[in-house]
C-alpha angles and dihedrals in degrees: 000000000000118000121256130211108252116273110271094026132102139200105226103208137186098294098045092026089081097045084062081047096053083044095052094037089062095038094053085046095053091044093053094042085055085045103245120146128215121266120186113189128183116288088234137049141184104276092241089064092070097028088061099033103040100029137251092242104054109094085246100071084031105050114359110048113122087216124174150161118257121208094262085055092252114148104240125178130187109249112268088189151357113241089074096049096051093040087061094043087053086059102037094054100037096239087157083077083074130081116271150292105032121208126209142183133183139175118188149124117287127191141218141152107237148130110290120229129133120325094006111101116168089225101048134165121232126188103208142178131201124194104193125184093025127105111157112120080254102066082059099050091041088065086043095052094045087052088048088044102047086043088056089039094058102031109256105154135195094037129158144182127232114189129179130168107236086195125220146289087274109056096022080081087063093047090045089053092045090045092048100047087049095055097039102105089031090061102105081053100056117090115269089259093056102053089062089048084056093064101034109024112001099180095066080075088072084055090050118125104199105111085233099054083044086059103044090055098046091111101020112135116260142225084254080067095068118018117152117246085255100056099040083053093055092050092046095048088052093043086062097051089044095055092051093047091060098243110150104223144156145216108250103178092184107043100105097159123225106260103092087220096074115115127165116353115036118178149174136190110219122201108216115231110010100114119260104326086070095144113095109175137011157170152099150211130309114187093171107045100088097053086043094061089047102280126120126266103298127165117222146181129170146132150218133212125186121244096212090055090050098052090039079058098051092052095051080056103050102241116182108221095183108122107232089225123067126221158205139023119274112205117214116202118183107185146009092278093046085045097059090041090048087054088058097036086048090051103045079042092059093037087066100054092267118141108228132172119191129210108243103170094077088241126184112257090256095054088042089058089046085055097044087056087050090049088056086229119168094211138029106206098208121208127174132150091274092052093047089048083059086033092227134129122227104228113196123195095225084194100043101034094232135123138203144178130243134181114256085241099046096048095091089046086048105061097037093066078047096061093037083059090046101236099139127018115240 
């Protein structure tokens, strides 16, 4: 019986490989361009870690953490997600010492046990940012901007922002009074999960994805309802920047999200038209989970988005990920004696920054020419007996056709005024 890779997971393989490239490529130049800076934290954490940051009553400490004994009887858990991890990296390593705010970016794998559809994998990727020491209204519209931004940069059409303000710890105690006495008759209706959330965190109902929970809530009263002065303050003041700043969004009163650290501003970016995981990035601000997992009082905001739903996203589209240049030398060796030239051509070629691929199969010169177009090169450097006699190299314009011939000594030479004249990417 052959061995299979584990349910939810994929092996992402040369062909697809190059479309995660393009993806990271973009994200690590945005990032640089909003002056963040990579952080790259363990792939897996102390439970607590999770189970204080995220929340015991969201369905991912409850139901999708990959958590396990190590041998020295430590409770240890994948990570289901990034914000935990670089909150406590911000405190381990004392980056509250540095001027604020600090700005953070990460791209990893995450983990969670769940039901596996399109676009939901139990080993997934999330390209995240953290902003962490800053809480002007700025600092909000700013993460918002940068998502708006990276979605325009890379083609994703048909976007658009819902924001909502999940208020604070202070008048989150009014909205859970109100929330509770509004669902309080309607208790034994509600799903066995949300009957606990009604003790312990009655606002996760509002997250909950069971069509009769949806209905139950359909008029219950929302956060916007009693938000504190403060905090109506912050979301108008972030409505207004994101309105100057051209982002098409929209009030949803009832969109909580489904991590327990959110305060203030709460958003998602929604992709029209691609079925019912239509939601391809979120997340909000936290001003209290550093100090609740042992840091001082800090103030945070950030997001993640999944890979796999972005590029779910770009293919529903349509994106073409084809470079319009093509690139890269191609070296092909007919022969024992070419073989072994093409080796060294191949390797002075790559020493100076040249990208060369060299035929090892032994391939006849027809089959070498079919690799070289899978390969996308630019040029094919042809050597034979006859061309090591003349000590020259064919080289053939695999976009133009056309061939030529250059002395052995001169090819170098050759292909470096070509790249200076961009004609092929290296």
């Amino acid at each position: 019986m052959s061995i299979k890779r584990p349910k939810g997971t994929q092996d992402i393989v040369p062909g697809s490989v190059e479309k995660w490239q393009y993806l990271e490529n973009e994200i690590r130049k945005i990032c640089s361009d909003y002056g963040y800076q990579e952080i790259r934290t363990p792939i897996f954490e102390a439970t607590e870690l999770f189970q204080r940051g995220v929340g015991e009553t969201t369905d991912i400490v409850n139901k999708e953490m990959y958590t396990f004994l190590d041998k020295g009887n430590r409770s240890i858990t994948l990570r289901p997600e990034g914000t935990a991890s670089v909150c406590r990296a911000y405190v381990e390593n004392k980056l509250y010492g540095q001027p604020q705010p600090i700005k953070l970016y990460y791209l990893g794998p995450m983990f969670r046990y769940e039901n596996t559809q399109a676009g939901r994998f139990r080993q997934f990727h999330q390209f995240g940012a953290e902003v962490l020491g800053g809480d002007n209204p700025l600092v909000d519209a700013e993460v918002i901007h940068l998502i708006w931004e990276f979605f325009r940069r890379i083609g994703v059409k048909n976007i658009k922002v819902h924001i909502n303000s999940v208020g604070c710890s202070v008048c989150r105690v009014e909205h859970r009074d109100k929330l509770q006495e509004f669902l309080q008759d309607k208790k034994t209706d509600l799903c066995h999960d949300c009957q606990v959330r009604f003790e312990k965190n009655p606002m996760r109902i509002l997250d909950c994805k069971n069509p009769s929970c949806q209905a139950i809530v359909t008029d219950v009263p929302t956060t916007l309802d009693t938000l504190c002065g403060q905090c109506a303050e912050h979301f108008t003041k972030v409505q207004k920047l994101l309105t100057m700043a051209e982002i098409d969004y929209h009030i949803n009163p009832k969109m909580v999200r489904g991590l327990d650290y959110y305060q203030k501003t709460a958003f998602e970016v929604i992709a029209e038209g691609i079925g019912a995981q239509s939601a391809i990035c979120g997340g909000g601000r936290y001003d209290g989970l550093v100090e609740e997992i042992g840091g001082p009082t800090t103030p945070g905001i950030g997001f993640a988005m999944g890979i796999e739903r972005i590029l779910a996203v770009l293919e529903n589209q349509e994106k073409d990920f084809e470079e319009d240049a093509e690139g890269g030398v191609v070296v092909a060796a007919l022969g024992d004696l070419a073989q072994q030239e093409g080796f060294k051509l191949s390797t002075e070629l790559r020493q100076a920054g040249i990208s060369t691929t060299m035929d090892l199969m032994g391939r006849g010169l027809k089959n070498q020419m079919k690799f070289a177009n899978r390969q996308g090169a630019r040029y094919v450097l042809i050597m034979g007996e006859e061309e090591l006699t003349k000590n020259i190299v064919i080289v053939r314009d695999m976009s133009l056709g056309d061939q030529t011939e250059i002395p052995r000594d001169k090819i170098l030479n050759y292909l470096l005024e070509k790249r200076k004249n961009s004609e092929f990417l290296l």
